[in-house]
Steps between C-alpha positions, in 0.01 A plus 500: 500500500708752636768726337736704716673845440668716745212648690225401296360136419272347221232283640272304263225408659381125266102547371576916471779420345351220260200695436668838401737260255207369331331863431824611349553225304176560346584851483761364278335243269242796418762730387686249317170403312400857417817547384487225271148649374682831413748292320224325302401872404837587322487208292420605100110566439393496158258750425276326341419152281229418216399156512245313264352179624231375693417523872450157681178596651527186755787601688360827615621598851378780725762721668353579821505823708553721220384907511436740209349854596352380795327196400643167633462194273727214295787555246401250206782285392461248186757312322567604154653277216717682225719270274637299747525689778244492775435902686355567862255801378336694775137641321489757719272575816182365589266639769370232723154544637520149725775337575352152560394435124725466217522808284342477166748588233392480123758254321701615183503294237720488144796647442554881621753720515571689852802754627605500824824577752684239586632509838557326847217397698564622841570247795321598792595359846279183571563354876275181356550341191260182554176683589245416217244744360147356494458627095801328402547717224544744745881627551686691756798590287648449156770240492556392165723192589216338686209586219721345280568197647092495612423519118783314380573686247857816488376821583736744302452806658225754670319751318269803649213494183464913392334424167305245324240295521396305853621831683305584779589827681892558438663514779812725575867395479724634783771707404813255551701774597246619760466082616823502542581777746188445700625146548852673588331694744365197666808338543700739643165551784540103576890565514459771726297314703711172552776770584241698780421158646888402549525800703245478696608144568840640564404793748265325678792183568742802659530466836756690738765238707431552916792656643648174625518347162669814353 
């Protein structure tokens, strides 16, 4: 396709053309979706939550990929009953000395009482949503819809455990405020970069007219 001006035209040459459209529109999606995470971080947190119940030791899940001073291991997340409601709890951290063998986590049994943040579980970006995990309690992220529906049952909400019994080692919570602008940051470096790759595809389509065309 060509686009004429008065001494200068705009060539697009097809699979250069295609191919530099298809970076920047993924340049795009990216920033849209971290901006949609820093969204998720302005939403109301409530500091914390006491909640007496008991855990449903069954439905324990292992967050994988998770870090805590160094150490890489699982975040452990069991469903917790309270009245009515049913709660996503994340235990805390677990240090993983194989990964090909089930970790061994002690149950908890009777009614407890625990405290704990609730929050948003973050959504990291997953290019494959059908790969299976050979320990299929074994997770990639934390998607509450999708436990829910796996355990038929309503997952309320999702709480980060900080005391009571079944902790493990309490894990952090990110500062939403902090979460937020980071994921800011990352946005505007995707939108910058859809906006670099249209000019470069714009430059690099300039050609000057021959002097019998002009």
């Amino acid at each position: 396709m060509v686009i004429s001006f008065r001494e200068k035209q705009l060539s697009f040459r097809p699979v250069y053309t295609l191919i530099m459209l298809v970076g920047i529109g993924i340049c795009l999606w990216a920033a849209q979706w971290q901006y949609f995470k820093a969204q998720a971080y302005q939403q109301p947190v409530i500091p914390s939550i006491q909640l007496t119940g008991e855990f449903f030791n069954e439905t324990t899940r292992f967050l994988d990929n998770q870090t805590l001073n160094g150490d890489v291991g699982y975040g452990v997340l069991t469903v917790f009953k309270s009245g009515k409601q049913f709660y996503l709890i994340n235990r805390g951290f677990y240090e993983y000395q194989d990964r090909y063998s089930m970790p061994d986590i002690s149950p908890v049994n009777g009614v407890v009482t625990l405290r704990g943040k609730l929050t948003t579980p973050a959504q990291p970006l997953v290019l494959d949503t059908t790969v299976s995990d050979p320990i299929k309690k074994r997770i990639q992220s934390i998607n509450v819809k999708t436990l829910s529906n796996e355990l038929g049952i309503l997952i309320s909400h999702y709480i980060v455990q900080s005391e009571g019994k079944g902790l493990l080692t309490p894990l952090p919570v990110r500062d939403p405020y902090l979460s937020e602008h980071k994921h800011l940051g990352y946005a505007l470096q995707w939108l910058l970069l859809a906006i670099a790759g249209f000019v470069i595809l714009l430059f690099a389509s300039i050609n000057k007219k021959n002097k019998k065309e002009v």
